[in-house]
N, C-alpha and C positions, 0 to 999 in steps of 0.2 A: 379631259381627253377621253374619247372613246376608243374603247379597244376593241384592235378591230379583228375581229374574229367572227366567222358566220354563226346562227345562232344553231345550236345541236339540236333538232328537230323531233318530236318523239316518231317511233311509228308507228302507224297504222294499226289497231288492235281488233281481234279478232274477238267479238263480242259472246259466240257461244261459247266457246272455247275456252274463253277465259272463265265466263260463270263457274263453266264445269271442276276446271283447278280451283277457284276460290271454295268450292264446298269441299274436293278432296283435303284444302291444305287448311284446314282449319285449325286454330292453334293450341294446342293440348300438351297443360303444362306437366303433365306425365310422362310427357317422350324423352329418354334417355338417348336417343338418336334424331337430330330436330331433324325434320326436312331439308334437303341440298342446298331447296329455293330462297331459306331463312338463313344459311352460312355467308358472310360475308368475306370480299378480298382479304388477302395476309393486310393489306396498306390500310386497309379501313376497319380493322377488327378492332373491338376497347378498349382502352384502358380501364380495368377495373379498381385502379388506385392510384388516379391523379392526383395531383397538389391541387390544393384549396384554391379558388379563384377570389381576389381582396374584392370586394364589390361593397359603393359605399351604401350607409344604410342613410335614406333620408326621411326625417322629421315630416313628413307630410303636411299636419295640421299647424304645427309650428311657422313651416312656410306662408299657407295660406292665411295665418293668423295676420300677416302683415311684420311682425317684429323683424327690422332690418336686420339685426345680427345671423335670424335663421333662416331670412331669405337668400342671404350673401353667400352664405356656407352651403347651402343648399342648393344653389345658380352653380358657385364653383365647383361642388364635387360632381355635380350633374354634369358639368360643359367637360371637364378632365373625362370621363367615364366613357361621354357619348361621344366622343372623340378616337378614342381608343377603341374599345367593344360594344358598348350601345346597351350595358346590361348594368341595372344598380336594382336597389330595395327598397320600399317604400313602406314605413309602419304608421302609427296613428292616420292610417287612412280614413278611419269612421264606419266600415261596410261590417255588420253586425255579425260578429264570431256565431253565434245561433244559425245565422243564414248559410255559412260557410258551413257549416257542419253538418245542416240539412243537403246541401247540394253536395258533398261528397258521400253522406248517403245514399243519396240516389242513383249516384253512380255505383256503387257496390248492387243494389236494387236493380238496377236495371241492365248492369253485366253478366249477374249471376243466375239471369234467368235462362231458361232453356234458350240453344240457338235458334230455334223453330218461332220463338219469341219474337226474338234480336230482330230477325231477318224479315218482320213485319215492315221496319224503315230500313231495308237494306241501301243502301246508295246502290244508283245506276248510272252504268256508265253515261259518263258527260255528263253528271249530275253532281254538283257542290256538297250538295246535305245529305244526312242518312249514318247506317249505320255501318261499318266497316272492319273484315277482320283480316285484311289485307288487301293490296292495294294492284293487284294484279292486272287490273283492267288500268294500267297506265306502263307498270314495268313487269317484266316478266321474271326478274332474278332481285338476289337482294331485298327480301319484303324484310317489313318490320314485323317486329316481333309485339304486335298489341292491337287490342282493338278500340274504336273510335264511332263515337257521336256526335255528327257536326248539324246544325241546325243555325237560320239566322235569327236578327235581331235587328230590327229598327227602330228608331226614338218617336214615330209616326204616330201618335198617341190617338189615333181612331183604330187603332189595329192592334191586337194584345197576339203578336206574330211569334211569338214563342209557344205561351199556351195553345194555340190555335197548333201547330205544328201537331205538338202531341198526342191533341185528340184526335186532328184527321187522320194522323198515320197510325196512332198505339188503339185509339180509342178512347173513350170516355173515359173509364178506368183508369188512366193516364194523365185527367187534368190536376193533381196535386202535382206532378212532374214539373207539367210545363208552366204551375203556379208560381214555381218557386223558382224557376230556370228562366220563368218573366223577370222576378222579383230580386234572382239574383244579375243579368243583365242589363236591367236599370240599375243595380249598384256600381255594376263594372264600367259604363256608359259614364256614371255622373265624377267615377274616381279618376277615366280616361281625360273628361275636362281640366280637374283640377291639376294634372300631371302636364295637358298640354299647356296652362300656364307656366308653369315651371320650366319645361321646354323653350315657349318662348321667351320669357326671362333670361334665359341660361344663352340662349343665340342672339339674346339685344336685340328684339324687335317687339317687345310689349308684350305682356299677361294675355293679352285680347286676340291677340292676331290666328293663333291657331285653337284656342277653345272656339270663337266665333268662327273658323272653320270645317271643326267636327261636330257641332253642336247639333244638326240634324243626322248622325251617323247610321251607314247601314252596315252592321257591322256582325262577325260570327262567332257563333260560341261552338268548343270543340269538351265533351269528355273524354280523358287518356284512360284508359286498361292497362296496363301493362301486367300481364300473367307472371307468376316465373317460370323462369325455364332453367331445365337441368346441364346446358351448355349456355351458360352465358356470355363465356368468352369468344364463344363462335360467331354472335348474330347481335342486333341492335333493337332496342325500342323503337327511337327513329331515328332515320337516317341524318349525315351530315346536309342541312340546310340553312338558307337564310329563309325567314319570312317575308312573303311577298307584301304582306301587307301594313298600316299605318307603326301601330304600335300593338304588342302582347303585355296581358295582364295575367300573369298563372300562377296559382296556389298549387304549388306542391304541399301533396301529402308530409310525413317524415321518414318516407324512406329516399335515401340519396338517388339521381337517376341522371339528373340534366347536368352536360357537360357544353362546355364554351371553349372554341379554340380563339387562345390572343397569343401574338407571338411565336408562331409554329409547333405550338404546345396546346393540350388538351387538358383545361382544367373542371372541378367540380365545383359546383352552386350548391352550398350545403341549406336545405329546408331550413327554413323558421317558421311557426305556425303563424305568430303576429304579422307574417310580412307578407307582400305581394312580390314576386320578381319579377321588371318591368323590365322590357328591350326593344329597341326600334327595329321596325319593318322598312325593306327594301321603297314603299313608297314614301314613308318621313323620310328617306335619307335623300330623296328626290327632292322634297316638300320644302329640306335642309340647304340644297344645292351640295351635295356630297357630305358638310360637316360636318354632320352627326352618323353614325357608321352603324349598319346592318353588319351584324356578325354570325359567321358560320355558326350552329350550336346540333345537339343531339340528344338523345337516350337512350342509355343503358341501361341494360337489367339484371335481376338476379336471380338465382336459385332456390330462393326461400319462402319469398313473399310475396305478394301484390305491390304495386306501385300504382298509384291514381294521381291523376293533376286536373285542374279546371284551367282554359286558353282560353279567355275573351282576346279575341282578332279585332280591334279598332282598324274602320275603313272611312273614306271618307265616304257622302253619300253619292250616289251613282251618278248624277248630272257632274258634282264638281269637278274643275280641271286641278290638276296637279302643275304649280307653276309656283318658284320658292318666292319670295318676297323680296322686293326691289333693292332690299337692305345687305341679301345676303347675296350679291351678285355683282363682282367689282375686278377689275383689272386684275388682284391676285387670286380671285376663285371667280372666273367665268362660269359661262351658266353648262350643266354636266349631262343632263338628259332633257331631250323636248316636254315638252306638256302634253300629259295624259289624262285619261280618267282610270278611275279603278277597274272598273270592266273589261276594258281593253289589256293592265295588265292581269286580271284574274283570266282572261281566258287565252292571254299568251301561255301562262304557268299550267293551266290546266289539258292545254291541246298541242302546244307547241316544243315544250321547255322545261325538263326537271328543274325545281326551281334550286339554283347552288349559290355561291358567291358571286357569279358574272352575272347575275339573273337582267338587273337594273341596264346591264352595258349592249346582255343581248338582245333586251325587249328596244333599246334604242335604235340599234344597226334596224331591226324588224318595222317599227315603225317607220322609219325613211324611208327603204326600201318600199313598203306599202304604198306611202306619199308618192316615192315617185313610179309604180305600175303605174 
């Protein structure tokens, strides 16, 4: 059933004007008085010391090895998980501890340099990628408290679109970046297949059905910042949201940060360095016919330290329709959102729609609506 409520519209933004704040309010973890625009509501301020969230940890290579024992356990704990929150662990993935620890280098490398630097890939407005130290060109109150590197990724293997990013935008100087930000997004690309296996196992429609899915994927990678700051009870890393998109593959660093609401509660994902924390996006949960559940999540910061993450965003590729499989579409779970492509919902979220929990319900009511002007 679609709930029917109109979809909340962003407005209109005022493109100089915004530039102008985005340089005033740049985020400087020395201010013992944050800015107004970085305080958030009494209803949405942290919790800085939730209960643990249980999230199973799965055997990754074990699964794929074939041994029935730990594909079973693996199918179960996944279909329980993604039923409920959409969020589990994934260790013996194979993506090489070296690689991971050069790409969270480079994030420290390439936050700590001067902002005159940064602002070389600044995002523009109506633009996906770039570099970001709040978000003002979409909301004018409540920004996050961190800055952001988003750039894509395709499996297009005549096109090395990563590395290519960095040089046109940073410069030559900059191709070990987008070497290793290639090399680590074909890791994230190839450990997204073996998980969509598992997925499709875990919903009873074959190993095959959504690997040979995403299998050409054009998908985005985000570097997290998060500064500290001297009021952290005041303001958030990022806001409460669901992802709009397939599935997230992110390496937190070990400082604590990402929080999950299940149950009218706000719990934390405590880091493990072996592990990836894996969660469904608002378009699997399409993909699903509702089954597997997109859940609210956030970050928090603190007062002491840096915080870093790496977010591979799995999309499908831009031609595909989004339309669940004929398997999971039946008298007790009719079919929940029309057939889309990713584009259409990345540029509802982008121009339309802070993306929240109804994201999936409002881009539906949107699209009919559309259909029938």
């Amino acid at each position: 059933m679609l709930v029917p409520h109109p979809p909340m519209l962003l407005a209109p933004q005022n493109t100089k004007e915004n530039d102008m704040k985005e340089q005033k309010l740049s985020i400087d973890a020395s201010l013992s008085n944050i800015p107004s625009q970085f305080i958030w509501p009494d209803h949405e301020k942290p919790c800085l010391t939730p209960p643990k969230l249980q999230v199973p940890l799965i055997d990754l290579k074990g699964f794929l090895s074939g041994d029935p024992q730990a594909m079973s356990t693996a199918c179960s704990e996944v279909n329980e998980a993604c039923k409920k929150h959409g969020f589990f662990l994934v260790v013996n993935h194979g993506v090489d501890s070296d690689l991971i620890a050069q790409a969270h280098k480079l994030i420290d490398d390439f936050f700590c340099m001067p902002l005159s630097e940064k602002q070389k890939a600044q995002r523009k407005l109506g633009e996906h990628y770039g570099y970001a130290n709040s978000f003002i060109g979409r909301f004018s109150s409540k920004l996050p408290w961190k800055e952001t590197l988003s750039f894509g990724y395709s499996t297009d293997k005549s096109s090395k679109t990563v590395e290519e990013y960095f040089v046109n935008v940073m410069g030559e100087d900059f191709r070990q970046f987008g070497t290793v930000y290639q090399d680590y997004c074909e890791a994230m690309s190839n450990l997204s297949l073996g998980i969509m296996e598992l997925l499709g196992m875990s919903l009873g429609v074959g190993n095959r059905y959504f690997r040979d899915f995403y299998e050409g994927n054009d998908s985005v990678m985000r570097l997290n910042y998060y500064p500290p700051c001297q009021k952290p009870d005041l303001t958030l890393g990022t806001g409460p949201h669901c992802d709009p998109t397939s599935l997230t593959i992110l390496h937190q660093d070990q400082v604590e940060g990402l929080q999950v609401f299940v149950d009218e509660k706000w719990y934390s994902v405590t880091p493990k360095e072996d592990a990836f924390v894996v969660n469904i996006g608002d378009t699997f949960m399409a993909l699903s016919n509702g089954i597997f559940k997109s859940c609210m999540h956030r970050a928090v910061v603190n007062s002491k330290i840096v915080r870093k993450s790496l977010a591979f965003f799995l999309c499908p590729n831009m031609e595909k329709v989004v339309t669940p499989p004929k398997d999971l579409v039946n008298k007790e779970n009719p079919r929940k959102y029309p057939d889309f492509t990713w584009p259409s919902l990345l540029e509802f979220t982008q121009k339309h729609y802070r993306a929240d929990t109804r994201t999936l319900d409002a881009f539906s009511m949107w699209l009919l609506q559309e259909k029938n002007n």
